[in-house]
C-alpha positions as CSV (number, residue, x, y, z in Angstrom):
1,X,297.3,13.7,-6.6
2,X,293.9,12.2,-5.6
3,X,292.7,9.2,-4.5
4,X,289.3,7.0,-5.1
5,X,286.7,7.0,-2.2
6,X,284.2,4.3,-2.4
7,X,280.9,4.1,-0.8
8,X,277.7,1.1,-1.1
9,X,274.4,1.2,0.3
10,X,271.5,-0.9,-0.3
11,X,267.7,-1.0,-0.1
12,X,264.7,-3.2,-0.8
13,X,261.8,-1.7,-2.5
14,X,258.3,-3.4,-1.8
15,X,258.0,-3.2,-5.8
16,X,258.2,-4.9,-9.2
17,X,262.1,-4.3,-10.6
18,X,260.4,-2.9,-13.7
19,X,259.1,-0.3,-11.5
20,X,262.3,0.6,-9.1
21,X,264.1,0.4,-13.3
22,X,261.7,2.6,-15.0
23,X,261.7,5.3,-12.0
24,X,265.3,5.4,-11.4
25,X,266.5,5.2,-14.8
26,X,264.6,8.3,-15.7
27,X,267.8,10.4,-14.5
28,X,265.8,14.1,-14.5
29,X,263.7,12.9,-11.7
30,X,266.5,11.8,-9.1
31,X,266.6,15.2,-7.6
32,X,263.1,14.2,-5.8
33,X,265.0,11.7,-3.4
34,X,268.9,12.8,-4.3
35,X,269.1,15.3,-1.1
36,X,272.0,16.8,-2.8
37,X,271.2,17.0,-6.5
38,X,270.0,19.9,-7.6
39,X,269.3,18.6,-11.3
40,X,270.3,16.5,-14.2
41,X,269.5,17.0,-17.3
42,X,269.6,14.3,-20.5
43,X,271.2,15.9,-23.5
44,X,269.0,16.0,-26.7
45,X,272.1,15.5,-28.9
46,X,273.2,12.1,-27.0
47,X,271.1,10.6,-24.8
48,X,274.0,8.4,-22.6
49,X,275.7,11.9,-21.5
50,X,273.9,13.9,-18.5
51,X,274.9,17.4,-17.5
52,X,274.5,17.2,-13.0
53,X,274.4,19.8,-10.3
54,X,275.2,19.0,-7.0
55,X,274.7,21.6,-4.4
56,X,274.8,21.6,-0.7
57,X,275.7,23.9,1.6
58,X,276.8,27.0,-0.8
59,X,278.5,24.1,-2.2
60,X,278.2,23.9,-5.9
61,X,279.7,21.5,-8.7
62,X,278.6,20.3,-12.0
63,X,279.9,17.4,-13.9
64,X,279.2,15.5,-17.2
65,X,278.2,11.6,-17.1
66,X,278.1,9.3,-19.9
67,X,276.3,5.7,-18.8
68,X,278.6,3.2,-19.8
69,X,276.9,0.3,-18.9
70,X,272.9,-0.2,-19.4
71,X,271.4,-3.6,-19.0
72,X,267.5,-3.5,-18.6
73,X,266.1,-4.3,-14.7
74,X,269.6,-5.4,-13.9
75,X,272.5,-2.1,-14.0
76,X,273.1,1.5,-14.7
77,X,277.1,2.3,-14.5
78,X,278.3,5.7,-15.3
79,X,281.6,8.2,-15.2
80,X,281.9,11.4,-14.9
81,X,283.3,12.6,-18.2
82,X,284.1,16.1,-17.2
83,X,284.0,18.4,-13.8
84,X,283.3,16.4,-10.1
85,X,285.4,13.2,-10.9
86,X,282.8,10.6,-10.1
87,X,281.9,7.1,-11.1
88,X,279.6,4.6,-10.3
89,X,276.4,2.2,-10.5
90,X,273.0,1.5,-9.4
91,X,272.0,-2.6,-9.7
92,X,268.8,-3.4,-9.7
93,X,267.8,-7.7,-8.4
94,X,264.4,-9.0,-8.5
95,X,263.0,-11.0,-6.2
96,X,260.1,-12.4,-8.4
97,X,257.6,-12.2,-5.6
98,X,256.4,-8.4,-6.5
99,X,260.1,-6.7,-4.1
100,X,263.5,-5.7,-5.8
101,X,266.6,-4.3,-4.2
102,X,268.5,-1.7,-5.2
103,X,271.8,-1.1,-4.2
104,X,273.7,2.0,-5.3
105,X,278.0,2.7,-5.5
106,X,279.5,5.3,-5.6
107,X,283.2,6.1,-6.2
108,X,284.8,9.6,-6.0
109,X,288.2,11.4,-6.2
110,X,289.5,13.4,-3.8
111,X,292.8,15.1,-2.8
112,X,295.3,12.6,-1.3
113,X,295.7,14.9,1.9
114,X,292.0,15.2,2.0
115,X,290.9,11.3,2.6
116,X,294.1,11.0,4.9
117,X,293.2,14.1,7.1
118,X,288.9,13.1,7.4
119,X,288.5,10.1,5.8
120,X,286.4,8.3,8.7
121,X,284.3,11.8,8.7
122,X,284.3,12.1,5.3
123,X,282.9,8.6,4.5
124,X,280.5,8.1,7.3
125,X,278.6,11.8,5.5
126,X,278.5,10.3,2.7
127,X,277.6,6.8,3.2
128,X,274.3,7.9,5.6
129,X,273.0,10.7,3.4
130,X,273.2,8.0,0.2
131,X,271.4,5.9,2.7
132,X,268.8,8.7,3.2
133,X,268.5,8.8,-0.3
134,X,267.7,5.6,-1.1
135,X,265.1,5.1,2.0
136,X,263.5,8.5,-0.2
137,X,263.6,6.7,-3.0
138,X,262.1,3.2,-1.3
139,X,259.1,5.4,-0.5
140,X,258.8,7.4,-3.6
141,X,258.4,4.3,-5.7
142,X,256.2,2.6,-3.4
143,X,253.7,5.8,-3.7
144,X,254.3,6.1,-7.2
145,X,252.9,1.9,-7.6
146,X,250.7,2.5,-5.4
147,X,248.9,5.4,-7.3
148,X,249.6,3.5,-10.8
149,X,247.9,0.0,-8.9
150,X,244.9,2.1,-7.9
């Protein structure tokens, strides 16, 4: 038996929400500011299903995701179809003044005995290295308008 874990973080991005849309909805590319993504790759055959890696540690898993949910500048929501039970969304809001935020969720199963015996632990990993990742991803798309502006 497993239970869902669930984990938010946020960020504001000092560019337009077409940029923070068009870098993060180009899935291939996340491993440059996903510290534990090794890769994603779009399939040919179906473009909404992904096939992920996720290694840390000599920890290694692989799932299939199938986005679910795709409105332009505004959401991203996908589930894990196969492998690493996973679910989630990235949201994109624009500020109009040249800043978006993006905030990411991330939901995950996990044994039952598992959240009970380190769930404070557990979490609190999680939560700060998505935070890391999204503070990568804050300066990768600031760089990346920045070279496009100049």
């Amino acid at each position: 038996m497993s239970e869902w874990l669930d984990h938010s973080v946020v960020v504001d991005v000092d560019v337009p929400v077409e940029t923070s849309w068009e870098l993060w909805s180009d899935l291939e590319q996340m491993p440059r500011w996903m510290k534990w993504i090794d890769s994603v790759h779009i399939r040919e055959d179906n473009p909404d299903i992904s096939e992920w890696k996720l290694a840390s540690r000599g920890l290694e898993f692989t799932w299939h995701s199938k986005i679910t949910n795709l409105v332009t500048h505004q959401i991203i929501q996908w589930e894990a179809i196969d492998g690493l039970p996973n679910r989630g969304a990235i949201r994109f809001y624009d500020h109009k003044n040249g800043k978006s935020t993006v905030k990411l969720t991330v939901s995950y199963a996990v044994p039952a005995l598992i959240k009970w015996m380190d769930n404070l632990f557990l979490g609190r990993l999680v939560e700060s290295t998505l935070q890391s990742d999204l503070n990568r991803f804050r300066d990768y798309a600031v760089a990346a308008y920045q070279r496009s502006a100049s």
